[in-house]
C-alpha positions in Angstrom: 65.6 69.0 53.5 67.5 70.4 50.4 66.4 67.4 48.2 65.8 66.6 44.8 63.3 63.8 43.9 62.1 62.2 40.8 58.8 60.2 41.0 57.8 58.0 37.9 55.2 55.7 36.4 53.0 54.5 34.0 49.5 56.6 33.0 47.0 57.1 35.3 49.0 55.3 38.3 48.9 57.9 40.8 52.8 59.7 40.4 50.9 63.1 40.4 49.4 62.8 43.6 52.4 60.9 45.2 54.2 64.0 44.4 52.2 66.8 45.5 51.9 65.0 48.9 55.5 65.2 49.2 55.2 68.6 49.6 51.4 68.7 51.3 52.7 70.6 54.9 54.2 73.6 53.0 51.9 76.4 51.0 55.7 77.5 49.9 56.1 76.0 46.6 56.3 77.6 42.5 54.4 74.3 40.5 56.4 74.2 36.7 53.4 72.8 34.7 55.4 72.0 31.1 52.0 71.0 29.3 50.7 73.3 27.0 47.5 73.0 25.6 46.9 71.4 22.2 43.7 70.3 22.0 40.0 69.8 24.1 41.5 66.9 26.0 44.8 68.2 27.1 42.6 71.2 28.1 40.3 69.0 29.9 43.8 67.4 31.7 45.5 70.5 33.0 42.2 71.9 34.5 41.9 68.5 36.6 46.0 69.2 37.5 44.7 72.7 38.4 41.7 71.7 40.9 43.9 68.9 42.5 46.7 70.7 43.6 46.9 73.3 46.4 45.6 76.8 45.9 48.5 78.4 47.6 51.1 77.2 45.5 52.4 79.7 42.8 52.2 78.2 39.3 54.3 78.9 35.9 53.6 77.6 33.0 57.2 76.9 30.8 58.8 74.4 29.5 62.1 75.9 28.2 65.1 77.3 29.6 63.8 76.7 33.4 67.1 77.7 35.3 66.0 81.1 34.6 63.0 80.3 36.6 64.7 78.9 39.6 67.2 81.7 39.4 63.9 84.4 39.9 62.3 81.8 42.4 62.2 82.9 46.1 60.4 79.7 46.9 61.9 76.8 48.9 59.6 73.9 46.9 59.5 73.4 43.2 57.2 70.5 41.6 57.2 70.0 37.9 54.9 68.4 36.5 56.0 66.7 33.8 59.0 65.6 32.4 58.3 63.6 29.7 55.3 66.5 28.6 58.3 69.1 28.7 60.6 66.5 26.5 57.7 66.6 24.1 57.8 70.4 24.3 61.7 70.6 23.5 61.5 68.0 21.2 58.5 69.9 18.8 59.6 73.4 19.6 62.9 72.5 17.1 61.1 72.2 14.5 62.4 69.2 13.2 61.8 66.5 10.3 61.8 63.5 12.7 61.1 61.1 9.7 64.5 61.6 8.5 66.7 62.5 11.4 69.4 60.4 11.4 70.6 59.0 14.4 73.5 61.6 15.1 70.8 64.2 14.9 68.9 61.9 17.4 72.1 62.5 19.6 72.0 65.6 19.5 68.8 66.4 20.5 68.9 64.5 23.7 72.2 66.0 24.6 70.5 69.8 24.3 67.2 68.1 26.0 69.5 66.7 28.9 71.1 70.3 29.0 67.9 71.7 29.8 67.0 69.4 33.2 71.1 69.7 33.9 71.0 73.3 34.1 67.2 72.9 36.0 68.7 70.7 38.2 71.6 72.2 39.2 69.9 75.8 39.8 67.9 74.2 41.8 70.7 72.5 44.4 73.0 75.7 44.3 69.9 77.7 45.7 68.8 75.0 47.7 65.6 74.5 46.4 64.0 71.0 47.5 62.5 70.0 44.1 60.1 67.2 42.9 59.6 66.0 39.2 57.1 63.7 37.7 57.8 61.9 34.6 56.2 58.5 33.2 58.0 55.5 32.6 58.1 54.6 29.0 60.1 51.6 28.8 57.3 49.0 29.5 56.0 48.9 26.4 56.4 47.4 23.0 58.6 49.3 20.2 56.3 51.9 18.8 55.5 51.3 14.7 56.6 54.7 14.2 59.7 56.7 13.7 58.9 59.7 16.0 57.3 57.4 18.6 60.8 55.7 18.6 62.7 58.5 18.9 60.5 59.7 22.1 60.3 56.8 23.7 64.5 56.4 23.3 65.2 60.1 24.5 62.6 60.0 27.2 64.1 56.6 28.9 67.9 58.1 28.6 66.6 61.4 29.9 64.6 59.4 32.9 68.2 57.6 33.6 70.0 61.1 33.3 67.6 62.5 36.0 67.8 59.6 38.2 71.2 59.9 38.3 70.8 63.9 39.3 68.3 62.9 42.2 68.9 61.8 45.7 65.7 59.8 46.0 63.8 58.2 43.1 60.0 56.5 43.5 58.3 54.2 41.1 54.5 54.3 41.5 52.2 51.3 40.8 48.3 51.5 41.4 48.8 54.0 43.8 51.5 52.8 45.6 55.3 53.6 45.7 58.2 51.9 45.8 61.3 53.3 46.4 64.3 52.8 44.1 66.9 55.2 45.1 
């Protein structure tokens, strides 16, 4: 199969579960959960991820520098889940002052972001890994009030498009159901 597959959507519209039954007929599959937890309801979040998804699969738990991770992985199936929780990951672990970045700096920071699924991405087709992302779509909403909410929103849609570009098939999921756009 040797395929790499980025499934989107808004919250709550069923991507997750699109995903994981992608890869339902095979128990050989390393799960990349990016989320880390940060308070009671992301905690409450990952431990419903946890009971949904099949037992057998092996998980890690990273967000950073994920070619290494493919490089170690003897597994034919890799599912992350989620893109746009591991740009958030990337974004904070810089330890940046986003109220005053200007927009060179913005630049920057999606180019190293990009890097990072680049680098995933590729590792993944040289070892011919079939891999599965999830990320939401963020460009259906209005221009967030704030800075930082900005500067997500921006680097999340151009790091969607980057993906997309990467991947040989591409789903958008509405209540449930998928569409196909690539």
């Amino acid at each position: 199969m040797d395929k790499t597959v980025l499934v989107t959507g808004g919250s709550r519209s069923g991507k997750s579960r699109f995903a994981e039954n992608l890869l339902k007929e095979t128990d050989d599959v390393l799960y990349i959960a990016t989320a880390i937890v940060t308070d009671k309801e992301m905690e409450d979040r990952i431990t419903k991820h946890r009971l949904n998804r099949n037992r057998k699969w092996e998980t890690y738990e990273g967000f950073i520098d994920l070619e290494d991770v493919v490089e170690k992985c003897k597994h034919k199936n890799i599912m992350l889940d989620c893109v746009t929780v591991m740009i958030t990951n990337l974004m904070f672990n810089k330890k940046i002052d986003f109220d005053n970045m200007t927009m060179e700096e913005v630049d920057e920071l999606l180019t190293y972001i990009e890097s990072q699924f680049e680098k995933f991405i590729l590792k993944s087709k040289e070892k011919g890994i079939n891999l599965v992302m999830v990320t939401n779509e963020v460009g259906s909403g209005l221009v967030p009030e704030y800075k930082l909410s900005r500067i997500f929103r921006d680097i999340a849609g151009l790091t969607n498009q980057f993906i997309a570009k990467l991947c040989d098939e591409v789903y958008l999921i509405s209540c449930g159901l998928p569409l196909k756009l690539k």
